[in-house]
C-alpha positions as CSV (number, residue, x, y, z in Angstrom):
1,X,188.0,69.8,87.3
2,X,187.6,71.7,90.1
3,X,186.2,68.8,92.2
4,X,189.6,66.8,92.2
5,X,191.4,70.2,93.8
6,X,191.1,69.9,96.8
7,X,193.2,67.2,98.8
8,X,190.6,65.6,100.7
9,X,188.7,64.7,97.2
10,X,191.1,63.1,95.7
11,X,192.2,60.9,98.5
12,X,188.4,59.7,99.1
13,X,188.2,59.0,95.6
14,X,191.2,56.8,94.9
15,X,190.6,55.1,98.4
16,X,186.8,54.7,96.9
17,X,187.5,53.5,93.5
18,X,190.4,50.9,94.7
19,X,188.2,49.5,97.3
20,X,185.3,49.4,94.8
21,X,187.7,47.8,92.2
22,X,188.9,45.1,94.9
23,X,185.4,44.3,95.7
24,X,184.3,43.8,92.0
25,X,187.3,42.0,91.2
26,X,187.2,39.4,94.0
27,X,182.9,39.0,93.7
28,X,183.6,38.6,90.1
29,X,186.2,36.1,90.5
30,X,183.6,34.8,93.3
31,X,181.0,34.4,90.9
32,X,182.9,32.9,88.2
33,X,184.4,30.5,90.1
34,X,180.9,29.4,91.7
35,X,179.5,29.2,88.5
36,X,182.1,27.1,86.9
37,X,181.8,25.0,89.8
38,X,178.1,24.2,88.9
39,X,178.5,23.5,85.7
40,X,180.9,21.0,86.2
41,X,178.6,19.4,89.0
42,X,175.6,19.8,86.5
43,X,178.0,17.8,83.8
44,X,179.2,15.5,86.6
45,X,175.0,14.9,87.3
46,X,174.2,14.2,84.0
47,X,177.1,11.8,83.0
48,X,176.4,10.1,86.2
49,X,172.8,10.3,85.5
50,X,173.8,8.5,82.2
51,X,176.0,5.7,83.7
52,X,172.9,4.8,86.0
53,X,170.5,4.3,83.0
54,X,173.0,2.1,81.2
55,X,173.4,0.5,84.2
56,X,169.1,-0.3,84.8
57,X,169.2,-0.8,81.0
58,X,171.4,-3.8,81.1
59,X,170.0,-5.0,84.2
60,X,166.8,-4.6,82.5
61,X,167.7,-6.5,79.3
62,X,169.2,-9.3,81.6
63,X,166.5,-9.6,83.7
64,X,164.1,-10.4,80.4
65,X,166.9,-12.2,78.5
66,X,166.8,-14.8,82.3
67,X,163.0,-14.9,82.6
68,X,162.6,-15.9,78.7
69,X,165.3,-18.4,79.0
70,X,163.3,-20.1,81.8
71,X,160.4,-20.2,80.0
72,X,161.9,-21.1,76.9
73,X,162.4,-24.4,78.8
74,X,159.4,-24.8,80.7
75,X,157.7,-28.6,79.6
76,X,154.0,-27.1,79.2
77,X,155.3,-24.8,76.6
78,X,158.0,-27.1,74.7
79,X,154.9,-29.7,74.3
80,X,153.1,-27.4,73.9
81,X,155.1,-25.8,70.8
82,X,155.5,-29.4,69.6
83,X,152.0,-29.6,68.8
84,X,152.8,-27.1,66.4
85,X,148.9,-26.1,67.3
86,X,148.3,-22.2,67.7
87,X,145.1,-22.8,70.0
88,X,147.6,-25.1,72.4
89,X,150.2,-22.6,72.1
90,X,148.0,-19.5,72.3
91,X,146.1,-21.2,76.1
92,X,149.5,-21.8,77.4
93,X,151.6,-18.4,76.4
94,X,148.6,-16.3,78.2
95,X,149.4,-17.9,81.4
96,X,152.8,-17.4,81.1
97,X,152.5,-13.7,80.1
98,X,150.1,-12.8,83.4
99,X,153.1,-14.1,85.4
100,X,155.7,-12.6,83.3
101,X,153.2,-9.0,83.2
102,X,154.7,-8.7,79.8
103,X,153.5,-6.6,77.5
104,X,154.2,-8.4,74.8
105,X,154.7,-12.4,74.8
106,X,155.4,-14.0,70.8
107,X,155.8,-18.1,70.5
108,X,156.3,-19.0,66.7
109,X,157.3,-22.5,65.2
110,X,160.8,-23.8,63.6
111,X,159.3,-21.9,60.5
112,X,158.9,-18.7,62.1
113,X,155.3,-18.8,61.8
114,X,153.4,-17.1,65.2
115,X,152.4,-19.8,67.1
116,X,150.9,-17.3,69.8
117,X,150.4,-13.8,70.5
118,X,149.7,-12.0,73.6
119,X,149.5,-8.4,74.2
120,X,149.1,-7.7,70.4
121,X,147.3,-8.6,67.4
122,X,147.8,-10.9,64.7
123,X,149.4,-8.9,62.3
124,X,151.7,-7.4,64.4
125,X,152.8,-11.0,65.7
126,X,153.0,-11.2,62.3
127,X,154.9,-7.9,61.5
128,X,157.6,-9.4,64.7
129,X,158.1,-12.9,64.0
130,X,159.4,-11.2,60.7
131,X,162.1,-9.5,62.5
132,X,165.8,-10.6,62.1
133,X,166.1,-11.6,66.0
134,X,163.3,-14.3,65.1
135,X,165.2,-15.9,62.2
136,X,168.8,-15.2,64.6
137,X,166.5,-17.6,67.3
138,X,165.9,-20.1,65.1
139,X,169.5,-20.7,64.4
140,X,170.3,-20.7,67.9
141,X,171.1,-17.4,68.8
142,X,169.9,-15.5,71.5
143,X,168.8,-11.5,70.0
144,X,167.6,-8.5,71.9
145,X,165.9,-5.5,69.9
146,X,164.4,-2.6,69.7
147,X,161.0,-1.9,68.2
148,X,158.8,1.6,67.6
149,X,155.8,1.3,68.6
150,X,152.8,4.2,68.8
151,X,153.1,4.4,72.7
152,X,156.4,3.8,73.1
153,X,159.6,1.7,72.3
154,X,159.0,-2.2,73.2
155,X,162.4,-4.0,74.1
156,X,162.3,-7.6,72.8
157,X,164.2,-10.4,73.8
158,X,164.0,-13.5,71.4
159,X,165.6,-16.8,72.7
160,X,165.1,-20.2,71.1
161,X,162.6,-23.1,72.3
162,X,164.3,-26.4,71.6
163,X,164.7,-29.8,72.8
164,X,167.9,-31.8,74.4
165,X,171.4,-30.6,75.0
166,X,174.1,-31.5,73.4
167,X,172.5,-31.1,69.8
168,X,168.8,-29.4,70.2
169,X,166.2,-29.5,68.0
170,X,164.6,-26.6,67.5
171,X,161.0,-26.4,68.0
172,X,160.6,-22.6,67.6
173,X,161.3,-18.9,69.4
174,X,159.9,-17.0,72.8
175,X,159.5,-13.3,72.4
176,X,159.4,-11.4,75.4
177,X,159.0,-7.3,75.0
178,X,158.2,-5.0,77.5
179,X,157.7,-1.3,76.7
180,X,159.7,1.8,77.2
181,X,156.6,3.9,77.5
182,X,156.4,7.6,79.4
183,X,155.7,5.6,82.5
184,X,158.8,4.2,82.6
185,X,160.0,7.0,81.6
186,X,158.5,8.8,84.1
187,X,159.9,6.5,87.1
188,X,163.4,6.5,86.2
189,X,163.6,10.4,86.5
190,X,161.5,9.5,90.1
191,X,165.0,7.4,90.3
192,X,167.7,10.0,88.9
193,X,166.5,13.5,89.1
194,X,166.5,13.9,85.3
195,X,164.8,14.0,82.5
196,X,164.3,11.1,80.0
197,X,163.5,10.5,76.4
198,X,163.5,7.8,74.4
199,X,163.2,8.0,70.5
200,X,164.9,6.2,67.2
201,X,164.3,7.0,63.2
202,X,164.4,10.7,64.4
203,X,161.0,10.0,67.0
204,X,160.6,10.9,70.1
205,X,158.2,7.8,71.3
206,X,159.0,8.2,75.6
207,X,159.5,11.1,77.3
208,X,158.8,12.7,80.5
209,X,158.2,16.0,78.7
210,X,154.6,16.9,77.1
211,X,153.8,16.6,73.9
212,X,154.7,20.2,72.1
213,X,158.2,19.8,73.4
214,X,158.5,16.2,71.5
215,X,159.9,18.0,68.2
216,X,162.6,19.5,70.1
217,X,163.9,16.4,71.9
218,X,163.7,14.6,68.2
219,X,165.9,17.5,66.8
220,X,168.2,16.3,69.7
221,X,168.8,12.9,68.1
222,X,170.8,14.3,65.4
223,X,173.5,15.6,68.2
224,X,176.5,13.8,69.0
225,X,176.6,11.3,72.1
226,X,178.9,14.5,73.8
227,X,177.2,16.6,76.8
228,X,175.8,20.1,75.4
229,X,173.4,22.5,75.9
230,X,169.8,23.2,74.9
231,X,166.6,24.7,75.6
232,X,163.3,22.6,75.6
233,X,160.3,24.9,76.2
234,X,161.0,27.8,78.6
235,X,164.0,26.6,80.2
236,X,167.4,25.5,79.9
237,X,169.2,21.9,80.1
238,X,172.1,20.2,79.7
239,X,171.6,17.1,77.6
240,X,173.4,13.8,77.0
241,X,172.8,11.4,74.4
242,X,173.2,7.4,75.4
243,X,172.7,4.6,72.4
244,X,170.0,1.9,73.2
245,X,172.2,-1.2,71.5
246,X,174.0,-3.2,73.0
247,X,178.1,-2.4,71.8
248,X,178.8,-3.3,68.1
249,X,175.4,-3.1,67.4
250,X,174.9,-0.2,64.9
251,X,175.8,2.0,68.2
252,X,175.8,6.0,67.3
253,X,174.3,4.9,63.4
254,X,171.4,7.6,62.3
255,X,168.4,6.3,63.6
256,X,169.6,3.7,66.1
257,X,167.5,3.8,69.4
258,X,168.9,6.3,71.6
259,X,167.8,7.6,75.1
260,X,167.9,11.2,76.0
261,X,169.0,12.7,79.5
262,X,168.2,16.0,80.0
263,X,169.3,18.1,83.7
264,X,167.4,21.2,84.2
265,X,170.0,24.0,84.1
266,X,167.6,26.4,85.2
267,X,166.5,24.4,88.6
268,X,169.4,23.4,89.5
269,X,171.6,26.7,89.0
270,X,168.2,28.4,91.0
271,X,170.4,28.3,94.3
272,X,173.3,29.6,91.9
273,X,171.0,33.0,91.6
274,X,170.1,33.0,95.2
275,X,174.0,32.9,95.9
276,X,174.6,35.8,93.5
277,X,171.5,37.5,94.7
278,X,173.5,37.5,98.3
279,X,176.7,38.2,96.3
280,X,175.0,41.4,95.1
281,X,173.7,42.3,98.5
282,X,177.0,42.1,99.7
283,X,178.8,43.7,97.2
284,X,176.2,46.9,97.7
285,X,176.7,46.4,101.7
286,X,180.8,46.1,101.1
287,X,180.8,49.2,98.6
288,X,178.6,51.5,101.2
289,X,181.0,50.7,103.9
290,X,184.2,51.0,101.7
291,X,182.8,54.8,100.6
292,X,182.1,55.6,104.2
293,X,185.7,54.2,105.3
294,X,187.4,55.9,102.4
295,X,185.9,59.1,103.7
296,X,186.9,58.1,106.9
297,X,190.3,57.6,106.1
298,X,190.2,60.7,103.5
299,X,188.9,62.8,106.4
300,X,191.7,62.2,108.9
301,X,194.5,62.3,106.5
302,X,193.3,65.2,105.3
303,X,191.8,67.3,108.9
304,X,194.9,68.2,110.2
305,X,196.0,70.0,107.0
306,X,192.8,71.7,107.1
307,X,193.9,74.0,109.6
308,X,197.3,74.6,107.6
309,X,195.2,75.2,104.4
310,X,192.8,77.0,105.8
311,X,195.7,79.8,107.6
312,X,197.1,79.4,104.1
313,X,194.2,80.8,102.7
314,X,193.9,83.5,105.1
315,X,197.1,84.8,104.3
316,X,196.1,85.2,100.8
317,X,193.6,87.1,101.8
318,X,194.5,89.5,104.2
319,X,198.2,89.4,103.2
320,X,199.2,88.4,107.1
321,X,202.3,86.8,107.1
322,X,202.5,86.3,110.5
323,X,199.3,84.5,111.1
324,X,199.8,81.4,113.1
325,X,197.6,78.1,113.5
326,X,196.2,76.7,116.5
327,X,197.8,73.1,117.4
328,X,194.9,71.8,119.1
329,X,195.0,68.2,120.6
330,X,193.0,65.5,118.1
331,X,192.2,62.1,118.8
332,X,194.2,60.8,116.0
333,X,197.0,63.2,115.7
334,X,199.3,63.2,112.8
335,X,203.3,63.7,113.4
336,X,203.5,64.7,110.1
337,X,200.7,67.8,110.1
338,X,201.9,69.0,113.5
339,X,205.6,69.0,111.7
340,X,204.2,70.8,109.6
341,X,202.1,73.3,112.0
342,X,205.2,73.8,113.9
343,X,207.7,74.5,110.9
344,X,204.5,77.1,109.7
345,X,204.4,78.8,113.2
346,X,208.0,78.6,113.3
347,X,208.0,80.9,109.8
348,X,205.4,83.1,110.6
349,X,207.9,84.0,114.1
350,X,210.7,84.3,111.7
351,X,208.5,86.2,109.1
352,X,207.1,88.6,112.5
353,X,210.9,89.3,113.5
354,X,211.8,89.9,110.5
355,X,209.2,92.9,109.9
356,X,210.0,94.3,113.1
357,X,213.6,94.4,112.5
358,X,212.5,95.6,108.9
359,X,210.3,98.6,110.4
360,X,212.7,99.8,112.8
361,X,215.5,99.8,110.0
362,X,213.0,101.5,107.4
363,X,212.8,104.1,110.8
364,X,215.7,104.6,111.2
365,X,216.1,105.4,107.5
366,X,213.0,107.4,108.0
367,X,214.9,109.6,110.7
368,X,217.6,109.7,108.2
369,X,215.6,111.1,105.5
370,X,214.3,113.1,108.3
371,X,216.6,116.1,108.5
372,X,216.0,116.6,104.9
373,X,212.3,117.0,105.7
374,X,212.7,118.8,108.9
375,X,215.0,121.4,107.1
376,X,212.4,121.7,104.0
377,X,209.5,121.7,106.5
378,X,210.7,124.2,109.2
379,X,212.9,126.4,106.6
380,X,209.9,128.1,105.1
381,X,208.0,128.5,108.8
382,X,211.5,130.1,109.9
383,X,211.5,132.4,106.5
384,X,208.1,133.6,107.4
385,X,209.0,134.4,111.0
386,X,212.6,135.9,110.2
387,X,211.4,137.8,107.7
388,X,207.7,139.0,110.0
389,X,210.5,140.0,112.6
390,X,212.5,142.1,110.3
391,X,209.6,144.3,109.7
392,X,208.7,144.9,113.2
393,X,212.4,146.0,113.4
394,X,211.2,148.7,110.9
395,X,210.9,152.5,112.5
396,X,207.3,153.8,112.2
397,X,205.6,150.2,112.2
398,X,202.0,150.5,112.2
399,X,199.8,148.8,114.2
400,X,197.9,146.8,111.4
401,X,201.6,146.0,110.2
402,X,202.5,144.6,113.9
403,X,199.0,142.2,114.0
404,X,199.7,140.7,110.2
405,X,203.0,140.1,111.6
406,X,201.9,138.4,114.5
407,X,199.2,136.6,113.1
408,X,202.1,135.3,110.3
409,X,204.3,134.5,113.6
410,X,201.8,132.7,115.2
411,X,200.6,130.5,112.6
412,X,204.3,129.2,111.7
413,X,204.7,128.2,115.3
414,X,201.1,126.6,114.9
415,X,202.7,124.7,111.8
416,X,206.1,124.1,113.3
417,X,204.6,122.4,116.5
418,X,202.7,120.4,114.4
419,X,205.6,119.1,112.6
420,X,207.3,118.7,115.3
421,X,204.5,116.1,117.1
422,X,204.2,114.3,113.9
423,X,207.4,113.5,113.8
424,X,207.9,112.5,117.4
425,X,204.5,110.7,116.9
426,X,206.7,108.4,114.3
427,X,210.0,108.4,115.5
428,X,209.4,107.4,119.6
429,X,208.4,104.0,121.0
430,X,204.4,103.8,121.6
431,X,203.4,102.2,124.7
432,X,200.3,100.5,124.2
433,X,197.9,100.0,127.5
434,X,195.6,96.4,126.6
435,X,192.5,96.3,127.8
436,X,188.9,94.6,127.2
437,X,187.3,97.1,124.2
438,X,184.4,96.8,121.7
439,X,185.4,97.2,118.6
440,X,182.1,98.7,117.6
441,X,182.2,101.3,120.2
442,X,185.6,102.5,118.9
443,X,184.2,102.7,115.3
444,X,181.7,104.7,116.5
445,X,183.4,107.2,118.2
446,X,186.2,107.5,115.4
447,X,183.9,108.1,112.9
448,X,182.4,111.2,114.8
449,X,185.8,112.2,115.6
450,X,186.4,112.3,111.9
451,X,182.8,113.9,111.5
452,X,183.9,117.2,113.7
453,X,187.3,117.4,111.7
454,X,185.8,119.9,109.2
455,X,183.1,119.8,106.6
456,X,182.9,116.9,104.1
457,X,180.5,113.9,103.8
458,X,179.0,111.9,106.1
459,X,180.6,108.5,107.4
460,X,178.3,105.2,107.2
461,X,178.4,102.6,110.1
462,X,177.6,98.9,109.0
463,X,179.0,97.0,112.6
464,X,178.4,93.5,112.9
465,X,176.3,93.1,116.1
466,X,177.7,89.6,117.2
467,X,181.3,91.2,117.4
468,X,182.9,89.7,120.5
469,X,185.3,92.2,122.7
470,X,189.0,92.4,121.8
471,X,191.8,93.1,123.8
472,X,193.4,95.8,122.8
473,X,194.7,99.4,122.7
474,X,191.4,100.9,122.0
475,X,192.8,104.8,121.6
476,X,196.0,103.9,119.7
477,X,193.3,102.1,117.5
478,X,191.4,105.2,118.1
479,X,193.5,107.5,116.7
480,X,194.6,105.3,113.5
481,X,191.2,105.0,112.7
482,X,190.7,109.3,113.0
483,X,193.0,109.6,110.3
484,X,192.2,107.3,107.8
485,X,188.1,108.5,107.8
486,X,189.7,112.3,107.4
487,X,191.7,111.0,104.9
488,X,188.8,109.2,103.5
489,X,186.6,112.2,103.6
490,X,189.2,114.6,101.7
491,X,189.4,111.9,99.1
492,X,186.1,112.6,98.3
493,X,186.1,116.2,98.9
494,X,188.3,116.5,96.0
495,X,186.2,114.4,93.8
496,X,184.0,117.6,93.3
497,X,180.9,115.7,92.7
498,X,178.7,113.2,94.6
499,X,179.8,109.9,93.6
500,X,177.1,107.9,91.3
501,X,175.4,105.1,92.7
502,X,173.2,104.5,96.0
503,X,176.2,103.4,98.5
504,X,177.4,105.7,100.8
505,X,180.5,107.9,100.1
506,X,182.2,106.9,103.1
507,X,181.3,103.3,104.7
508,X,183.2,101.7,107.6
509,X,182.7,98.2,108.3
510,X,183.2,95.3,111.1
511,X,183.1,91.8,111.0
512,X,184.2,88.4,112.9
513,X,186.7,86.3,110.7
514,X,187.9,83.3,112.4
515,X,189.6,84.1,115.5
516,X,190.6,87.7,114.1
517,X,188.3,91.0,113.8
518,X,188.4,93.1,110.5
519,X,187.7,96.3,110.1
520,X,187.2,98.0,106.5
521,X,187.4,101.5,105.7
522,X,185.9,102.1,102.0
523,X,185.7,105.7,100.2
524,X,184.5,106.7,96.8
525,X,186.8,109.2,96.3
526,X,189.2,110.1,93.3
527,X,191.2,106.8,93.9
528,X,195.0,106.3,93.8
529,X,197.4,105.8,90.9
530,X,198.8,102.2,90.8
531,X,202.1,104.0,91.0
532,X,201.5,105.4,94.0
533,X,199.6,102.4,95.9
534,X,202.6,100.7,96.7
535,X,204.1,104.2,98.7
536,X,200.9,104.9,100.6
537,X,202.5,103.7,104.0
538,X,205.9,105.7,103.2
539,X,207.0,108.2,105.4
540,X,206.6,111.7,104.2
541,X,205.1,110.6,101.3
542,X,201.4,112.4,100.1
543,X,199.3,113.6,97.4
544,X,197.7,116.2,99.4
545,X,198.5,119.2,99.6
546,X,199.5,120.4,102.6
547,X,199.7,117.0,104.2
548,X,203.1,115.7,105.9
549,X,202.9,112.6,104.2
550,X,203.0,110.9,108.2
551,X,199.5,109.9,108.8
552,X,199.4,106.3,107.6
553,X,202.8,105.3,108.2
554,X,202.0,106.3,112.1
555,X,198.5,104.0,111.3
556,X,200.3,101.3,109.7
557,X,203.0,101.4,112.8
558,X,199.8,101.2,115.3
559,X,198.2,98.4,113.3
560,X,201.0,96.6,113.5
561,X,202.2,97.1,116.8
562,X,198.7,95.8,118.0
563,X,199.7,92.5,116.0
564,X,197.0,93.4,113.4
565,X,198.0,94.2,109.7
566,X,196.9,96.7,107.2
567,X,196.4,97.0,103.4
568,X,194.5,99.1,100.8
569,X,193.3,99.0,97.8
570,X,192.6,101.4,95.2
571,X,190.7,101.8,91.9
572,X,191.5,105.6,90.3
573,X,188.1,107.4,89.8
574,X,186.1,104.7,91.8
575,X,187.4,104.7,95.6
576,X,190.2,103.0,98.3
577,X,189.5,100.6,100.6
578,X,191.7,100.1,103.8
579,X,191.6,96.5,105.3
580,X,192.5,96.4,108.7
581,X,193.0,92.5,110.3
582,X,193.2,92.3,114.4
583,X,193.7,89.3,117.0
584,X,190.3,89.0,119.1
585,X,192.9,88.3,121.6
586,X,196.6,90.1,121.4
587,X,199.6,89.1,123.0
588,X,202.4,91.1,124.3
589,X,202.7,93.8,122.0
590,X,205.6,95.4,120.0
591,X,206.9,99.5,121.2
592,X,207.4,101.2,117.8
């Protein structure tokens, strides 16, 4: 997982997911709790939706159950029902219906025969004044019913026409029905906001809906009286059942009249969906800003242990332990990374100090070794000369005898002087002059310093042209760079052959890193032994022959004097490469 290794990552992501969680959570709990809420109101609607129609029904049945009554006791139609004639009867019961605006008005006689009928025919007088409320009027009882009819469901109140008071004689009944068509249907939802249905012996005979939804609604019937759900056509409602009979009266029995209230779910949740429409919006809105405040935050935790991560990483590259980071004033500045900049500065002085008092002690024990190598180095220069001067001592010397011998003289003192600088090269303090240099310009030269040295392969330049000037010691650098090209070159002298491949034998290199400069020497020469890698800044130490074994311990003590540092790599058979790592800018600088 390499995308959760860096730092920065993994705090944008938990701050991400944990404000993406919150949000969820709390819209969820949101949404729920707003939906929960409208189902109860929906449930609360319907129930009081319910209450209302009981309420108009009784009213309703009241209202008949008065006007018959009045009737009922009207002279014109008690003589006239005396008469026991139906033409009598039938002349006065039409007036009576036009003011009543009936639609259905039955007078029958103490027989139950129909006297008069208006707003039906004969034989469904007939078919009514055989119904039990007739016989239930007759003895004196008052009767309201419930009767299916083709256009809807006529509700009939049957009161008795009698004579005196204390001990009537009955003359005969008064029905009164009026229909519960899909008009009246159709006004009280125009009064509630609901849908109505009216139905019995598993019929749907009044309704608001249209006609292919009527086998749903009967289907409905056979539910209990309880609220519920169901869908009618394309759309969802919650329904409630109310009984049509008055209580006692065969209330909740299979067939009995019932009415049907049905809310629309789907209208009135409709604003529910346009407040989780804005819910979504939100939660898309709150999520964007959450991610861009989690990288926020992620991003300025993380910033000022960028520059700590990133000198970490330089050190692993370049192996510079002294490398320091840059406390540079932010607008949110953390105490703890600036701890933490200070305590790595701190280190990286203790880490410096501690190499310089490492190098001069590793001098010092270089000086000790010295005498050793001073007496193996000058003892055979001395041999030479001692034993050159014992000849000339010889009577009868010739003259080609005296040149050898002075050409052998000479060359030891050649030898010896060069010892002798090599060594004071590495054992006395170097004073280093800073100054503005370019880099480049220094490469440039070194490289046909090395060129004139003797005969061996050509030296490639790759400089990076956007290379800033340094300040530094620019022949100290000079000179370091002199000897690791010859060395370079008489690594691949020895190889024999021309190395294979199209790069150059011998390639020197610049670039910008940062705030530092690096300079790379690369050869493809016969390579170094891993056992030897680790010694190739040891004094005295060399596979070459004839080499003093000085050369890059006095390059490594330049480097490193100019605050820079120096390490090489080596493959045996394919080539060394020399890293160099220098300040653009140096500070005061340590006299090795």
């Amino acid at each position: 997982m390499k995308l959760l290794s860096s730092l920065r990552t993994r705090i944008f992501l938990a701050c991400a997911v944990l404000a993406v969680l919150s949000i969820a959570v709390a819209l969820y709990v949101v949404n729920v709790r707003v939906t929960r809420e409208a189902e109860r109101a929906l449930q609360r609607e319907v129930a009081a939706t319910g209450t209302l129609v009981d309420r108009l029904r009784t009213t309703r049945t009241e209202t008949f159950r008065t006007m018959a009554r009045l009737i009922a006791d009207i002279p014109q139609l008690t003589a006239a029902t005396a008469t026991n004639d139906p033409q009598t009867v039938q002349h006065t019961a039409e007036e009576y219906q036009q003011q009543l605006n009936s639609n259905l008005l039955l007078v029958t006689n103490k027989s139950g025969e129909v006297l008069a009928v208006v707003g039906a025919s004969t034989r469904a007088g007939a078919l009514i004044a055989r119904q039990p409320a007739v016989r239930d009027a007759l003895a004196g009882q008052e009767r309201v019913s419930l009767l299916p009819q083709s256009t809807g469901m006529l509700q009939l109140v049957t009161v008795p026409i009698g004579t005196g008071l204390a001990h009537p004689e009955m003359l005969g009944t008064l029905s009164v029905g009026f229909l519960l068509d899909d008009s009246f249907a159709a006004e009280l939802k125009a009064i509630t906001g609901s849908d109505v249905a009216f139905g019995m012996d598993g019929q749907i005979l009044a309704t608001t809906f249209p006609p292919p939804d009527r086998p749903t609604l009967a289907a409905l019937l056979r539910r209990s009286a309880s609220v519920h759900d169901a869908r009618v056509g394309t759309a969802d409602y919650v329904v409630l059942q109310r009984p049509l009979t008055a209580s006692g009266e065969d209330e909740g029995a299979a067939g009995s009249p019932a009415a049907l209230i049905l809310r629309s779910r789907t209208e009135e949740l409709a604003g529910l969906q346009a407040i989780q429409a804005a819910l979504g919006v939100t939660a898309v809105v709150a999520v964007i800003l959450a991610t861009l405040f989690s990288f926020a935050v992620a991003r300025s935790i993380t910033q000022p242990l960028a520059a700590i991560t990133d000198a970490m990483r330089e050190v692993a590259a370049t192996g510079d332990l002294t490398r320091k980071i840059a406390l540079r004033p932010r607008r949110w500045d953390d105490e703890d990374a600036r701890l933490l900049m200070t305590t790595f500065n701190t280190l990286t002085d203790s880490i410096a100090r501690f190499q310089r008092e490492m190098s001069q002690k590793e001098r010092l024990s270089s000086l000790g070794r010295l005498s050793t190598v001073i007496a193996h180095e000058i003892r055979n220069p001395l041999m030479i000369i001692k034993a050159s001067l014992h000849g000339l001592r010889q009577p009868g010397v010739s003259a080609r005898t005296v040149g050898e011998a002075v050409t052998d003289i000479d060359d030891e003192v050649v030898r010896l002087n060069r010892i002798v600088n090599e060594v004071l090269d590495f054992a006395r303090p170097v004073r280093y002059e800073l100054a503005a240099a370019d880099v480049n310009l220094v490469c440039r030269e070194s490289a046909a310093a090395a060129q004139v040295s003797g005969p061996g392969p050509a030296i490639h330049l790759e400089l990076d042209r956007d290379l800033p000037w340094v300040t530094t010691d620019a022949e100290r650098l000079r000179s370091a760079l002199v000897n690791m090209l010859v060395n370079a070159r008489h690594a691949v002298a020895e190889r024999g052959e021309a190395p294979p491949g199209p790069e150059p034998p011998i390639t020197l290199r610049t670039r910008k890193n940062g705030d530092r400069i690096a300079i790379l020497v690369e050869d493809r020469g016969v390579g170094i032994e891993p056992a030897d890698l680790s010694r190739m800044f040891d004094p005295y130490f060399t596979t070459r022959r004839g080499g003093t074994g000085l050369g890059l311990a006095i390059a490594k003590n330049l480097v490193e004097g100019l605050h820079g540092t120096i390490a090489v790599t080596s493959t045996p058979g394919a080539g060394t490469a020399i890293h160099i790592d220098l300040p653009a800018a140096a500070g005061p600088v340590t006299t090795h």
